[in-house]
C-alpha positions in Angstrom: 144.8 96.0 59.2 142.2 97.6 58.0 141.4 100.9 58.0 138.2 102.8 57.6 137.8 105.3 54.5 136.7 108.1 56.0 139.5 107.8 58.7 141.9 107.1 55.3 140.5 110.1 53.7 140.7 112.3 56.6 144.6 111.7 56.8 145.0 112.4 53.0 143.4 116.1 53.6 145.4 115.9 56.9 149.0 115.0 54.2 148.2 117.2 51.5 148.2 119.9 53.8 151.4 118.7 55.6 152.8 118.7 52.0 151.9 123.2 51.4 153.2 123.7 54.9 156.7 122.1 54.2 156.8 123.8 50.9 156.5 126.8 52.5 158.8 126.0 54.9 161.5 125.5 51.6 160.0 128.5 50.3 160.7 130.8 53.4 164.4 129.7 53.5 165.0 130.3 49.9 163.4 133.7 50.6 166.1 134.3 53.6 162.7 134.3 55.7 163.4 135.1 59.4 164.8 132.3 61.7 161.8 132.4 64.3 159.6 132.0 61.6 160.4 129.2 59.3 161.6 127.1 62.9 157.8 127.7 64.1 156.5 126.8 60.6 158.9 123.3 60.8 157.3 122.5 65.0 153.3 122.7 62.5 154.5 120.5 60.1 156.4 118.1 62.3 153.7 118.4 65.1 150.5 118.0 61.9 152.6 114.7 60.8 152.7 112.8 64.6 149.5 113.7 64.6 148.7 111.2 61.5 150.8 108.5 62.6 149.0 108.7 66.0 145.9 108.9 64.2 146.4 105.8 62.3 148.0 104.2 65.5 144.0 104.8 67.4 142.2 103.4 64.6 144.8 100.2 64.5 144.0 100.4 68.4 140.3 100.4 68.4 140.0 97.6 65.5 142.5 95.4 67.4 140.5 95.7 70.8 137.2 95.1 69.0 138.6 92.1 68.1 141.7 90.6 69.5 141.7 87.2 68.1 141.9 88.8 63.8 144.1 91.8 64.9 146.7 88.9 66.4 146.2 87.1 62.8 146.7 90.1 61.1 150.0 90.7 63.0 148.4 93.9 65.0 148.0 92.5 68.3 149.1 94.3 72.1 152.3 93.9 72.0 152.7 95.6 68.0 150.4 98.9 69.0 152.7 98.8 72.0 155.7 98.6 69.7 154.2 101.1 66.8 153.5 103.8 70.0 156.8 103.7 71.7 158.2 104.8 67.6 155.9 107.4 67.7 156.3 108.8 70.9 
């Protein structure tokens, strides 16, 4: 599947970002940061990350409705998404 630069490119700011926020989360533990405070900076990284694999998942979704017939060749059809979701969710 292909996927469109500026979607790609949006999920690279999107995983560098995810990448600070976990090492801060490392950060605050080596620190003996409070409890309540590293667990809510975990839930942003953790919620930041399903949020690129759902990302990717809608533009795999919208190519393979565009066109069915290349998304089944290229092994992305229904039944996959379907598949790919239910992992995500």
């Amino acid at each position: 599947m292909k996927i469109e630069q500026d979607i790609l490119d949006g999920l690279q700011k999107r995983l560098a970002r995810i990448e600070g926020q976990v090492r801060a989360v490392r950060t605050m533990i080596e620190d003996g940061r409070e409890c309540r405070d590293i667990i809510t900076q975990v839930s942003a990284a953790s919620t930041a990350l399903d949020q690129v694999g759902f990302r990717l998942l809608s533009a795999g979704l919208q190519q393979c409705l565009q066109d069915p017939k290349q998304a089944k060749r290229d092994g992305f059809d229904l039944e996959e998404v379907e598949k790919l979701f239910l992992k995500l969710a």
